[in-house]
N, C-alpha and C positions, 0 to 999 in steps of 0.2 A: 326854208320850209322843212321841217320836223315828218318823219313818218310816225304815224301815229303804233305807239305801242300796243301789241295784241292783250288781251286776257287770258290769265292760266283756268278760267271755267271755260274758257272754248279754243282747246287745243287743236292745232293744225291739223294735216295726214303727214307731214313732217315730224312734227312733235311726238305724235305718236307710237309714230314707227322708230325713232327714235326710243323712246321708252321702254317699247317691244324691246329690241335689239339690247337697251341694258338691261333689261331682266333677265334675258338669255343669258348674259357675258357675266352677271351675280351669278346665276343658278350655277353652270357650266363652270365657275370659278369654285365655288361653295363644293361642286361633285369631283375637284380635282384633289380638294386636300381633303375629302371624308372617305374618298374608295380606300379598296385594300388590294387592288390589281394595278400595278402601275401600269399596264398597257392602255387598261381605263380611263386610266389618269391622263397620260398622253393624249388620247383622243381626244377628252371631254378640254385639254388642252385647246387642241383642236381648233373646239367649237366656239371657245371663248375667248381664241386671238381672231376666230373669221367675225365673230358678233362684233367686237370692235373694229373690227374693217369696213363691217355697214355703215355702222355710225360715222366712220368717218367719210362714208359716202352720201351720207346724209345730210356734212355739215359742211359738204361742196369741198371736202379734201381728195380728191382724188388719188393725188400721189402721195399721200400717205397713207391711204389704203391701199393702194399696191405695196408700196414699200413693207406693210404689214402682211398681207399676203404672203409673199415673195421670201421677204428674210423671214418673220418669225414662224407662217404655218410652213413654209418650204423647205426650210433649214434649221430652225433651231430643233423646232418636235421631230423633223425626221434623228436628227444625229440623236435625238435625246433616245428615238425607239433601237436606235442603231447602237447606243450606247447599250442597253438593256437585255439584246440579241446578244454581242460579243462578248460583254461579261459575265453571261450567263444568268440572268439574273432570274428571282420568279416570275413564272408568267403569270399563277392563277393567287389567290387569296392569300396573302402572308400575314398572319398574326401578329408579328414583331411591326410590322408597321403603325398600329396602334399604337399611341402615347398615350401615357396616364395624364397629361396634364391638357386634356381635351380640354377642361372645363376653365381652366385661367387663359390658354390662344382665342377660348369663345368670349369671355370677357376682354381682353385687350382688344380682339377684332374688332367688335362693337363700341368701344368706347374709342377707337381710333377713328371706324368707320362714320363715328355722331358726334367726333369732331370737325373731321375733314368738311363731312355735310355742311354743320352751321358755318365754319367760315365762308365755304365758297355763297350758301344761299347769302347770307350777311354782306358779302362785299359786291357780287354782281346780282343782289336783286330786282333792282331798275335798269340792270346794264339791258342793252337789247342789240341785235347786228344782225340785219338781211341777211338772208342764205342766199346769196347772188350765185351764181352757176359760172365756175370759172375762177374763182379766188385761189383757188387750193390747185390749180392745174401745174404742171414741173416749170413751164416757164414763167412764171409767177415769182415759183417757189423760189428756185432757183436763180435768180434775180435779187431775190431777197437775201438766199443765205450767200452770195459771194457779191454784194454789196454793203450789206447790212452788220450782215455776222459774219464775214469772212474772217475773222482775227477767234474769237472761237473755235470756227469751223476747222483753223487751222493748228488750236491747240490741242484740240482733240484728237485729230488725226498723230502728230508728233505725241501724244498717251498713250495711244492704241499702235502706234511703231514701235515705244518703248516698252511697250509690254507686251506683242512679239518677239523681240530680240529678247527680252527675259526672257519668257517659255526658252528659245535655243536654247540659252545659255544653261538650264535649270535641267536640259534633257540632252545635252551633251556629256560624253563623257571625257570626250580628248581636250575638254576645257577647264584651267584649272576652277575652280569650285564648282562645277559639274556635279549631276547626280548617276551615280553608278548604276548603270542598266544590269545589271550582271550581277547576281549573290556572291557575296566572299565566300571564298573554299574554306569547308567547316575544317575544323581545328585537328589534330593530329591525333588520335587514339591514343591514351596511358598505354604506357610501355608495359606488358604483361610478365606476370612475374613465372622463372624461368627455371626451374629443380635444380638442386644443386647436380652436381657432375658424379656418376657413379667411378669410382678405382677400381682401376684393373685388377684382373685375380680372381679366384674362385669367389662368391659370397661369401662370408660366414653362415656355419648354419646355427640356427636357434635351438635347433635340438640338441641332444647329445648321440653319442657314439649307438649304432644300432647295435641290440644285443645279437649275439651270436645264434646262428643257424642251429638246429637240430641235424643228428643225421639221419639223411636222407631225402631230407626235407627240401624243396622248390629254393633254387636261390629269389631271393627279394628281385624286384623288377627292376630293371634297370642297369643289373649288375651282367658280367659275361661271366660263363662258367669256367670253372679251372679247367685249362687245360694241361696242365703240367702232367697229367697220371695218374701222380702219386693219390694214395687210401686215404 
C-alpha cells in the first residue's frame, strides 16, 4: 500500500515553514557578500547558518542541526570575528571591499543558481518521503555512518590528520622546510666613505707672506709682541 502523494497547490505547515526558513538562508546569504562591514557580514552569517538549522529541523534531522548549530554558528563565525578583532581589521564601511566585477559574480550566480534548481526539480520531481520524527536522531545517524560509511568516514578523518600534521610542519621552524616566524636581519649598511688622512705639520697656507707692519701700528692678531727691546 502506496501513500498517497501530496499536491504542491496545497502545501503543508511543514512545507512552508520550510520555505519561510529558505528565504531567510537566500536573503541572509545574498546580505553576506553585498555588505561593506564585515562584522555585518559575520552576523548576517550568523542568521543564515541558524536558517538552515531550521530546516534541517524541519526535515526531522536533528543532529544535524545541532551539529550546524554548534560547529558552524559556534565556531567557525566566532574565530571568523576573532580573526577580524586580532588583525585589526575595519570595523565600519570599507570601500576596497567593493569589486568592479559585481555584475559578471551576478551572472554566474544565477546561471549556476538556475542550474542547480532544474537538475534537482528534474530528478526528484515525483520523488516524495514522510518527514517521520526520528529519522535524523544521533542514534540513527550514527548507526548508519559506522556501519554503512565507515570506510569514508574513515578516510576523511586520516585528510584532516594529514592536514594537521601539514599546518605543524608549514609553522614550525626547527623543522627542516618549516616557515620562519622570525624576519631575516636586514642586510649590512654600505660602508661609508671616509676623508683621506690629514699630514702632520703646520698646513700650508693659501695665502702668501703678510705685508709688513707700519710703525707703530697694532701687531696682526694672533701674533705676541716683541719682546726683545730692541727699536
Amino acid at each position: 500500500m502506496t501513500e498517497a502523494v501530496p499536491s504542491y497547490l496545497s502545501p503543508t505547515g511543514q512545507e512552508i515553514v520550510f520555505l519561510l526558513l529558505g528565504a531567510v538562508a537566500v536573503g541572509s546569504a545574498l546580505l553576506v557578500v553585498t555588505t561593506r562591514q564585515l562584522v555585518h557580514a559575520a552576523l548576517w552569517l550568523v542568521l543564515c547558518f541558524g536558517a538552515l538549522a531550521g530546516g534541517y529541523l524541519v526535515l526531522t534531522a536533528e543532529f544535524v542541526a545541532w551539529v550546524q548549530v554548534l560547529i558552524y554558528v559556534g565556531a567557525v563565525v566566532v574565530l571568523l570575528l576573532f580573526g577580524i578583532m586580532l588583525t585589526r581589521a575595519p570595523i565600519g564601511r570599507s570601500a576596497d571591499l567593493d569589486s568592479g566585477n559585481r555584475l559578471v559574480a551576478a551572472v554566474v550566480a544565477i546561471a549556476t543558481a538556475a542550474v542547480l534548481v532544474t537538475v534537482v526539480i528534474d530528478a526528484f520531481r515525483t520523488a516524495y518521503t514522510p518527514l517521520t520524527p526520528g529519522q535524523g536522531a544521533a542514534k540513527e545517524l550514527g548507526a548508519s555512518v559506522f556501519a554503512t560509511w565507515v570506510l569514508p568516514f574513515e578516510a576523511l578523518s586520516v585528510l584532516l590528520l594529514a592536514a594537521l600534521i601539514g599546518a605543524i610542519v608549514l609553522s614550525r621552524t626547527d623543522i627542516p622546510g618549516g616557515t620562519p616566524t622570525h624576519p631575516s636581519p636586514p642586510p649590512d649598511p654600505p660602508a661609508s666613505h671616509t676623508p683621506d688622512p690629514v699630514p702632520d705639520g703646520p698646513a700650508p697656507s693659501s695665502t702668501g707672506p703678510a705685508p709688513p707692519s707700519e710703525p707703530g701700528s697694532a701687531p696682526p692678531s694672533g701674533t705676541a709682541p716683541d719682546q726683545s727691546g730692541g727699536v
